[in-house]
Each structure stands twice: as C-alpha cells, then as structure tokens.
Jmol script that loads the backbone (N, CA, C; Angstrom):
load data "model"
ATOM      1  N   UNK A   1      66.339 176.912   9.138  1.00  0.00           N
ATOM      2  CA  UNK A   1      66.208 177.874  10.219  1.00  0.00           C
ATOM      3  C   UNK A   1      66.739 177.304  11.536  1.00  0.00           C
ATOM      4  N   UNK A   2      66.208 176.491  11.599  1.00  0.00           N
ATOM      5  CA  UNK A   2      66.546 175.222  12.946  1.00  0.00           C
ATOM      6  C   UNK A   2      67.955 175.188  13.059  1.00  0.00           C
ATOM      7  N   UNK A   3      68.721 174.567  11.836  1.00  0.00           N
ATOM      8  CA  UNK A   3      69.901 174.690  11.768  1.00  0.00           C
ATOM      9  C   UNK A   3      71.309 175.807  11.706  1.00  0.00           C
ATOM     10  N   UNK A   4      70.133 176.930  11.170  1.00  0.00           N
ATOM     11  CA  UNK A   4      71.534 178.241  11.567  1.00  0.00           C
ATOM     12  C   UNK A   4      71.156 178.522  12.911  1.00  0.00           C
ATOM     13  N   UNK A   5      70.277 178.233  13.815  1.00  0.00           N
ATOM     14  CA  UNK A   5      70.159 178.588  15.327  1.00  0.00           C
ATOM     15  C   UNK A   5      71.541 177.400  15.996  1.00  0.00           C
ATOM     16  N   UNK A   6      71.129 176.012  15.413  1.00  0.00           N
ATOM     17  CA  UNK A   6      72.044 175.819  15.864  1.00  0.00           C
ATOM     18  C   UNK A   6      73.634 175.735  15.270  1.00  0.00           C
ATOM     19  N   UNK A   7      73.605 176.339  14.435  1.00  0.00           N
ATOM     20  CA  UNK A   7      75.144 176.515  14.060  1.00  0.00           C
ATOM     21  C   UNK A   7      75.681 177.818  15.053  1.00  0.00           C
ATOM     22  N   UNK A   8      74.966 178.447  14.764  1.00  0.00           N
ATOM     23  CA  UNK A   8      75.107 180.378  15.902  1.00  0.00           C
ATOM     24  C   UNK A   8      75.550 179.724  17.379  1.00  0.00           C
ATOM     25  N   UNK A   9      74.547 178.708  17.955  1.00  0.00           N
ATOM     26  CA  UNK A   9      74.777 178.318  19.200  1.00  0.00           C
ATOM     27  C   UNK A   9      76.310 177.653  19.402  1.00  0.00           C
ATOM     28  N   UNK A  10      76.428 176.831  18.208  1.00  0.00           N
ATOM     29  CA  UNK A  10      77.654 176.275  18.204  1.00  0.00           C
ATOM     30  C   UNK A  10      78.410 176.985  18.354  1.00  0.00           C
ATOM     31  N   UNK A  11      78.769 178.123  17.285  1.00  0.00           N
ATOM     32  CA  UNK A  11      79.784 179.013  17.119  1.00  0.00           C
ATOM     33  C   UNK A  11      79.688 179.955  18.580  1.00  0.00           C
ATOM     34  N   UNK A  12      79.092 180.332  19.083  1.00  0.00           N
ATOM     35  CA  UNK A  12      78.932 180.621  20.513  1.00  0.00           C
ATOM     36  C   UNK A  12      79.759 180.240  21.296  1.00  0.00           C
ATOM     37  N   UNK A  13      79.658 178.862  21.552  1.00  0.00           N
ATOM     38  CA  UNK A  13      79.909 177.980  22.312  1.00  0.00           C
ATOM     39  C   UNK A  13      81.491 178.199  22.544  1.00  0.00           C
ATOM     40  N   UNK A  14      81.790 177.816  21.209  1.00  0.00           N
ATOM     41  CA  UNK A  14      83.003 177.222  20.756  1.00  0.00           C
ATOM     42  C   UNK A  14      83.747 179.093  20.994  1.00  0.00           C
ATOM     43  N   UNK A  15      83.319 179.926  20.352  1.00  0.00           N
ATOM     44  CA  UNK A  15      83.868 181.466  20.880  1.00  0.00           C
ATOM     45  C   UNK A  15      84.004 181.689  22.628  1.00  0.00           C
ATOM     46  N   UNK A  16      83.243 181.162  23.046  1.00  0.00           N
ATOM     47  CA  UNK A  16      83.045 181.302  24.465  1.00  0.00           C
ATOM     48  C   UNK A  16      84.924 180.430  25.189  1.00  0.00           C
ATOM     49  N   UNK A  17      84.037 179.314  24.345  1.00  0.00           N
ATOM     50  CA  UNK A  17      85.979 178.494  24.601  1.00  0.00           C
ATOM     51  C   UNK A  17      86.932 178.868  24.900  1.00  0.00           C
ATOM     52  N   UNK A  18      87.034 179.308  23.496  1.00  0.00           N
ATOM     53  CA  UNK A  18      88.125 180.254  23.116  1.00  0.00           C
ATOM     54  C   UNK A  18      89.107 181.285  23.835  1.00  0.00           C
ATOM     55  N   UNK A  19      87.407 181.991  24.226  1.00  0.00           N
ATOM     56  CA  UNK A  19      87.737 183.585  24.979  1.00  0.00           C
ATOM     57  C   UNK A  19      88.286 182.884  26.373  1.00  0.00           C
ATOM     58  N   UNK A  20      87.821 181.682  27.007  1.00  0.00           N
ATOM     59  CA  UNK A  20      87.972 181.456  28.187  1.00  0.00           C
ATOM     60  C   UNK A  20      89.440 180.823  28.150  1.00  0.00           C
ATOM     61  N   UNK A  21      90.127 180.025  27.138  1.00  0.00           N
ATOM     62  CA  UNK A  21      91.280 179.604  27.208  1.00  0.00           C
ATOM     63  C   UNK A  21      92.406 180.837  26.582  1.00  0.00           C
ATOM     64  N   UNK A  22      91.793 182.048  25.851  1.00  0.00           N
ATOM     65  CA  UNK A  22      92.647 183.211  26.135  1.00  0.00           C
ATOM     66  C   UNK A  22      92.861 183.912  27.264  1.00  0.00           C
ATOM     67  N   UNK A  23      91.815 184.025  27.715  1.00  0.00           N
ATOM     68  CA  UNK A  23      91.664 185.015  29.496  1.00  0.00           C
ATOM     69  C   UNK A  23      93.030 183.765  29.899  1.00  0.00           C
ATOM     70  N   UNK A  24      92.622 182.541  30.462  1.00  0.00           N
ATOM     71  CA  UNK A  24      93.647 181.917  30.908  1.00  0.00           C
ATOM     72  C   UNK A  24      94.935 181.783  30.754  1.00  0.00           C
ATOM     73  N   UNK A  25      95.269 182.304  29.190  1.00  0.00           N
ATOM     74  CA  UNK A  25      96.410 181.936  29.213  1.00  0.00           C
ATOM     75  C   UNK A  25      97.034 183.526  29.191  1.00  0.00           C
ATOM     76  N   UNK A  26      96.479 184.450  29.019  1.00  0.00           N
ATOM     77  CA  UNK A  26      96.363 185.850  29.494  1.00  0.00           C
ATOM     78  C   UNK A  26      97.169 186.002  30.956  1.00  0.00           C
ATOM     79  N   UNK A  27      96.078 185.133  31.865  1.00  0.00           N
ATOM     80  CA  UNK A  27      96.486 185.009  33.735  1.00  0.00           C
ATOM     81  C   UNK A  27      97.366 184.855  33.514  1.00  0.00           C
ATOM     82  N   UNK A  28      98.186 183.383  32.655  1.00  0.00           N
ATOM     83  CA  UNK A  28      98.987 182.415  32.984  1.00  0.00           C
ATOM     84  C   UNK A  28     100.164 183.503  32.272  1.00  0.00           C
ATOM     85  N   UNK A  29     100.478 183.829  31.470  1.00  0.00           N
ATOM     86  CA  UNK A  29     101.491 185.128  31.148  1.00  0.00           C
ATOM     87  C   UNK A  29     102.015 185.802  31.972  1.00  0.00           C
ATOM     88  N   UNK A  30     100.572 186.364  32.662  1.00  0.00           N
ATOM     89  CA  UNK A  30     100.846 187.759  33.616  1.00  0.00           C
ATOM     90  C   UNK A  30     101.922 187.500  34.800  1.00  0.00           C
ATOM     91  N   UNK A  31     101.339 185.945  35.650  1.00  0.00           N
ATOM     92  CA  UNK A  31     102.062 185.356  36.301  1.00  0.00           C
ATOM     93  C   UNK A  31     102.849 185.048  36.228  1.00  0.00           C
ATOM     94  N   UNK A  32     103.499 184.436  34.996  1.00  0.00           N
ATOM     95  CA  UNK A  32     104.728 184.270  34.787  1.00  0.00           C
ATOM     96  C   UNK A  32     105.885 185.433  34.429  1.00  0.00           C
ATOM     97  N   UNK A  33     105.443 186.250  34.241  1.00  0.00           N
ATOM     98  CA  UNK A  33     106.047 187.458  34.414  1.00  0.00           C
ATOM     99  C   UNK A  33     105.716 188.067  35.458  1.00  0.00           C
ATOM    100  N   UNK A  34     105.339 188.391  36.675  1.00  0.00           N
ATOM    101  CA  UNK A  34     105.343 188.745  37.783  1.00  0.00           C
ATOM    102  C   UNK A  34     106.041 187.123  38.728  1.00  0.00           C
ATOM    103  N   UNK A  35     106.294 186.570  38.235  1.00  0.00           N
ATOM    104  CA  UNK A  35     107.255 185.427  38.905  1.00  0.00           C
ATOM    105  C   UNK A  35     109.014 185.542  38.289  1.00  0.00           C
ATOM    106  N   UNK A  36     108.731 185.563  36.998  1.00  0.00           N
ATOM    107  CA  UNK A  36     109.845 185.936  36.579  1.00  0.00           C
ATOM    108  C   UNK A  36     110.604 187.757  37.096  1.00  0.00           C
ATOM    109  N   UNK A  37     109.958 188.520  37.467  1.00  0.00           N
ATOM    110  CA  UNK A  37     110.011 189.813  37.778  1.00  0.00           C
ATOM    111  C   UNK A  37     110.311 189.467  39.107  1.00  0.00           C
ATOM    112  N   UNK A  38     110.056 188.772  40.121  1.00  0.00           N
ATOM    113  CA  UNK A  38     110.393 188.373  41.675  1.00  0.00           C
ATOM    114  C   UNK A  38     111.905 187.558  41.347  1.00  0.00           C
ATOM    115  N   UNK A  39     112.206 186.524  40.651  1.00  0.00           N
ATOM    116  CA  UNK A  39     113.050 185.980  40.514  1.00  0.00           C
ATOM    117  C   UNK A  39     114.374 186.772  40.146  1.00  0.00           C
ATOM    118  N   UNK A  40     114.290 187.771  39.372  1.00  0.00           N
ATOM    119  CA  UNK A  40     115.330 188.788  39.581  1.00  0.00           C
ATOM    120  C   UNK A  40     115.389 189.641  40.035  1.00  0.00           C
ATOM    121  N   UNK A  41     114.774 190.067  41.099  1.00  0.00           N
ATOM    122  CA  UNK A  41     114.881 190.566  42.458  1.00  0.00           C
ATOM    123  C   UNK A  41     115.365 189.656  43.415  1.00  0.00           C
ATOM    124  N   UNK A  42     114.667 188.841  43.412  1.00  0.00           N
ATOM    125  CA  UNK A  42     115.992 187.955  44.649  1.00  0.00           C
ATOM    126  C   UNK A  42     116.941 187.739  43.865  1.00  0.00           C
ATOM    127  N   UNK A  43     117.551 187.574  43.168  1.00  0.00           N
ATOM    128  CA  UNK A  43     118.876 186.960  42.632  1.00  0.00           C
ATOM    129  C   UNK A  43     119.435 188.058  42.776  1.00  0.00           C
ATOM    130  N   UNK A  44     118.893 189.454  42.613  1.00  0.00           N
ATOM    131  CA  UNK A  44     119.864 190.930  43.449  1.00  0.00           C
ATOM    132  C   UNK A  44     120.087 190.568  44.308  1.00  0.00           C
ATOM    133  N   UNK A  45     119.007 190.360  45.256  1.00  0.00           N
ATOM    134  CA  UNK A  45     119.188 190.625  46.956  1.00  0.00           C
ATOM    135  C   UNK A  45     120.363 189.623  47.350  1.00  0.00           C
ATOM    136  N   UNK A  46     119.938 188.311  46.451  1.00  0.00           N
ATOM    137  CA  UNK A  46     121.115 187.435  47.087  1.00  0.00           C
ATOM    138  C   UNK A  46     122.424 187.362  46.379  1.00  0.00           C
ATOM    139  N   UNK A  47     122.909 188.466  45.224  1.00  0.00           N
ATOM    140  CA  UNK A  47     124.022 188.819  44.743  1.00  0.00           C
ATOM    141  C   UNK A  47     124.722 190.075  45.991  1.00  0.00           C
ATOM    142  N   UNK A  48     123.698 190.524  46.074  1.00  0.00           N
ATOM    143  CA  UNK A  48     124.186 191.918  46.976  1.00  0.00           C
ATOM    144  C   UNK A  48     124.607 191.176  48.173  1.00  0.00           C
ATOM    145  N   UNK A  49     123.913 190.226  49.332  1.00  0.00           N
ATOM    146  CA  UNK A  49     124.063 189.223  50.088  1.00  0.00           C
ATOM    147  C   UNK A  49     125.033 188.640  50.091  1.00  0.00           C
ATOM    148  N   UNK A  50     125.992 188.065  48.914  1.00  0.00           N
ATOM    149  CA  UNK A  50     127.103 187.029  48.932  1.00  0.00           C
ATOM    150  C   UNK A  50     128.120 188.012  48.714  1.00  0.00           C
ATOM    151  N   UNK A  51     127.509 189.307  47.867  1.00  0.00           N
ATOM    152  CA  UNK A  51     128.541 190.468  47.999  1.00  0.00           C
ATOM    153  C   UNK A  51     129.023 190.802  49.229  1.00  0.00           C
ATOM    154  N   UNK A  52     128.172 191.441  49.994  1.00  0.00           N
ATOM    155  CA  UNK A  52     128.457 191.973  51.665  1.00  0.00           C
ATOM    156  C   UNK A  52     128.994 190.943  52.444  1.00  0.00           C
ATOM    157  N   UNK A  53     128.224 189.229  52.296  1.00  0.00           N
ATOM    158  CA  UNK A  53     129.220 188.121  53.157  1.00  0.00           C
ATOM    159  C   UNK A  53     130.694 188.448  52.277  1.00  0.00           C
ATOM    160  N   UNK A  54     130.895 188.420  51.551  1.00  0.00           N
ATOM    161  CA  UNK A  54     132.865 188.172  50.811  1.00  0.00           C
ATOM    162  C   UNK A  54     133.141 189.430  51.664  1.00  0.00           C
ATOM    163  N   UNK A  55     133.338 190.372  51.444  1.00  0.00           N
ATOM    164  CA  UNK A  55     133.543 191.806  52.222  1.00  0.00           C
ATOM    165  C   UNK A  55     133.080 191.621  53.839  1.00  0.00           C
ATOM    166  N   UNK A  56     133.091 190.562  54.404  1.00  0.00           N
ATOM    167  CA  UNK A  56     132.710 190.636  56.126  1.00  0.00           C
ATOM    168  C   UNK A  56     134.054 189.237  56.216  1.00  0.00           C
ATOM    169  N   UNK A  57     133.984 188.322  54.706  1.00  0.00           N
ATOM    170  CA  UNK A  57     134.854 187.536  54.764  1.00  0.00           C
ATOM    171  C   UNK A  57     136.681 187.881  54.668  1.00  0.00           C
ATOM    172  N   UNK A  58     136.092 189.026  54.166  1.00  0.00           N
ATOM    173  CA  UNK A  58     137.742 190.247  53.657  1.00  0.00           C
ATOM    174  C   UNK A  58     137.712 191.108  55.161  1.00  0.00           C
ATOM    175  N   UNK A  59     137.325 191.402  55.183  1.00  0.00           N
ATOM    176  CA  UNK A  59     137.588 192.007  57.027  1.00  0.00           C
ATOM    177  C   UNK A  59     137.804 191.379  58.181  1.00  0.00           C
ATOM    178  N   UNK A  60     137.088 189.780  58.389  1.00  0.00           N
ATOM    179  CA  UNK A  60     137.946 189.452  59.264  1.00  0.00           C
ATOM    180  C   UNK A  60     138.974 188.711  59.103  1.00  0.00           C
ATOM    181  N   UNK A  61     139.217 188.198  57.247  1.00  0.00           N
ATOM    182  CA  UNK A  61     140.493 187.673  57.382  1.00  0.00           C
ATOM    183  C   UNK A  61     141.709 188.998  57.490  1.00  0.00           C
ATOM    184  N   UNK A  62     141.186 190.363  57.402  1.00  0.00           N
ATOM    185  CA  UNK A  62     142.456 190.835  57.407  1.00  0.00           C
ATOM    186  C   UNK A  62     142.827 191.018  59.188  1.00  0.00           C
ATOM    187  N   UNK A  63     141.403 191.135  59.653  1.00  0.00           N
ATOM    188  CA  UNK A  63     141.436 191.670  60.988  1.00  0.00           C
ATOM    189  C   UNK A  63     142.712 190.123  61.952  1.00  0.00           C
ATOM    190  N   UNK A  64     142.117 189.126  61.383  1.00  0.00           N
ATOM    191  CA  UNK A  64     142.642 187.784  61.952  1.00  0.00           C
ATOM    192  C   UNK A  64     144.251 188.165  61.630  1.00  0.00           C
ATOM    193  N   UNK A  65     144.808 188.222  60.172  1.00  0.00           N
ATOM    194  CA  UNK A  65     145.925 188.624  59.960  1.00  0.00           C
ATOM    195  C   UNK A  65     146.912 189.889  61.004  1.00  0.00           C
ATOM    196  N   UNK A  66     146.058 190.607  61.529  1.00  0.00           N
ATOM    197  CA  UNK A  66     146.326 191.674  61.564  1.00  0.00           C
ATOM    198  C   UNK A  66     146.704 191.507  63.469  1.00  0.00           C
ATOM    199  N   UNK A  67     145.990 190.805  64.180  1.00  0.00           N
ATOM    200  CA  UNK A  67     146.136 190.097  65.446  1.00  0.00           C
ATOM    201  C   UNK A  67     146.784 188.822  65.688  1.00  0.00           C
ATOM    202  N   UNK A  68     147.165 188.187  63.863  1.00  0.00           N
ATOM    203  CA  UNK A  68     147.984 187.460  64.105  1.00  0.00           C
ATOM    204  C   UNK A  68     149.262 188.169  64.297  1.00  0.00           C
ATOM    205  N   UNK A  69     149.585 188.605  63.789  1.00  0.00           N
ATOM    206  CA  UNK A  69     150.960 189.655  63.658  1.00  0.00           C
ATOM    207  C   UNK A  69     151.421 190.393  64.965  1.00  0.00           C
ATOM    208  N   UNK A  70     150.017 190.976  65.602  1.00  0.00           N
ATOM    209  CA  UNK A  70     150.133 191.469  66.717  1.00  0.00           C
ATOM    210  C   UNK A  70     150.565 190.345  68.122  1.00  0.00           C
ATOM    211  N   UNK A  71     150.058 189.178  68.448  1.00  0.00           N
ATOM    212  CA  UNK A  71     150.254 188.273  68.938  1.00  0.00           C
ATOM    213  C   UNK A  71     151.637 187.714  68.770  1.00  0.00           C
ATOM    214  N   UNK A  72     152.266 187.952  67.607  1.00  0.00           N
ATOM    215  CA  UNK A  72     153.658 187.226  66.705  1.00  0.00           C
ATOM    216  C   UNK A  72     154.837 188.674  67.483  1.00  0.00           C
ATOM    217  N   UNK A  73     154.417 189.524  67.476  1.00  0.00           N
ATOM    218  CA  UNK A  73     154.772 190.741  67.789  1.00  0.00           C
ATOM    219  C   UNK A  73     155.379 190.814  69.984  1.00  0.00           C
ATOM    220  N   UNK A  74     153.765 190.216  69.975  1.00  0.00           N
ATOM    221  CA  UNK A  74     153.990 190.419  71.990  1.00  0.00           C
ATOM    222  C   UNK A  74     154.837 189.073  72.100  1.00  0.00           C
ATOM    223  N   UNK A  75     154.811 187.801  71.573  1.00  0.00           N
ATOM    224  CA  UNK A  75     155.385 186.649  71.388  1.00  0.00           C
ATOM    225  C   UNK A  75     157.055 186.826  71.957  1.00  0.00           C
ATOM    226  N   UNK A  76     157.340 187.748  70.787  1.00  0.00           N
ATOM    227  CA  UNK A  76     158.752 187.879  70.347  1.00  0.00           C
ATOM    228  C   UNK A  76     159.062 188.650  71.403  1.00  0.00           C
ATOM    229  N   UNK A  77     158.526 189.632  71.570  1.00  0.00           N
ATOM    230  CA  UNK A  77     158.912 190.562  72.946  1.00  0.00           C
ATOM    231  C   UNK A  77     158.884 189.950  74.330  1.00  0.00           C
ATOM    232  N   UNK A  78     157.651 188.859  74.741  1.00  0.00           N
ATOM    233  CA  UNK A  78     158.449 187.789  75.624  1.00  0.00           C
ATOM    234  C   UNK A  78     159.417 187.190  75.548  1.00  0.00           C
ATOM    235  N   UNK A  79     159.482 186.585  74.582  1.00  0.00           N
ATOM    236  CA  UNK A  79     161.233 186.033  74.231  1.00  0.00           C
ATOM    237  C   UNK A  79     162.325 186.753  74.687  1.00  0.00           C
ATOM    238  N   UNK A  80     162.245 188.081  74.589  1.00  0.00           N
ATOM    239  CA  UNK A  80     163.609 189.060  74.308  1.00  0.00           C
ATOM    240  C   UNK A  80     163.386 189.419  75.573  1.00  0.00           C
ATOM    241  N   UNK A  81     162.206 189.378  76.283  1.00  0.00           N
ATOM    242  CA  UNK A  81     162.503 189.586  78.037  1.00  0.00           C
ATOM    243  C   UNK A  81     163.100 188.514  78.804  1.00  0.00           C
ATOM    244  N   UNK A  82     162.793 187.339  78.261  1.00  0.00           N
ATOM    245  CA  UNK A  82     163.046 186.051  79.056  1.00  0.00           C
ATOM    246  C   UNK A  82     164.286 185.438  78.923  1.00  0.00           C
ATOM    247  N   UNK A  83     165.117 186.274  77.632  1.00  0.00           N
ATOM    248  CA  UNK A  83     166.313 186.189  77.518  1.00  0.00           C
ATOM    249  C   UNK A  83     167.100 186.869  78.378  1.00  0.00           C
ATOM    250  N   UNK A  84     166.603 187.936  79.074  1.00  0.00           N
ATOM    251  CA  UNK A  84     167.074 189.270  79.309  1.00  0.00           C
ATOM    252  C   UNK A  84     167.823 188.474  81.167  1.00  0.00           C
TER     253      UNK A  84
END
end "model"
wireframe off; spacefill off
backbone 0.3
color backbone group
C-alpha cells in the first residue's frame, strides 16, 4: 500500500517534469518562430532599403552625368567665345 502511494507520487512527480519541460519547450518554439517571423521582415525592409538606396544611387549618377555634359556644354561655348 505504502509503496503504490509512493510509486503514484513518483509518477506524479516525474509527469509534472515532463509537462514542465513541454510547456518550455512549447515557449521556446513559439519564440523561435516569432523571432524567425521578425527576421524576415527585416530582411524585407532592408531588401526594399538597399533597393530604394541603388535607385537614389541611379539618379544621381545620371543626374551627375547629366550636369556633367551640361558643364562640358557651357565649357565649349566659352571656348568658341574666347576664340571669337
């Protein structure tokens, strides 16, 4: 009698364990998928980010191009006055 009380207690015990290192590793899941779920969200934000910098990097190299030419342009037209 003595002894199935304490076998029950044991098995208790040891269920109690159990349940407590499932709950935990339950948390530990959840979190890691709500970490993993943040982690590809920023890796958008900072794809979209390096997207919009290349495209600010494509506008002012054309803009630079585009005032170089203009500058190359008034250049030449001093020349052709100073010849004059």
């Amino acid at each position: 009698m003595v002894e199935a009380s304490v076998i029950r207690l044991e098995l208790k015990r040891c269920r109690d364990a159990v349940h407590r290192t499932a709950d935990g590793v339950v948390c530990l899941e959840r979190e890691k998928m709500g970490l993993e779920t943040a982690m590809k969200e920023r890796r958008e934000e900072i794809r979209l980010h390096v997207e919009m910098l290349r495209q600010q990097m494509k506008n002012v190299d054309m803009e630079r191009h585009s005032l170089n030419a203009q500058l190359q342009d008034r250049v030449s037209r001093v020349d052709k006055l100073k010849k004059r």
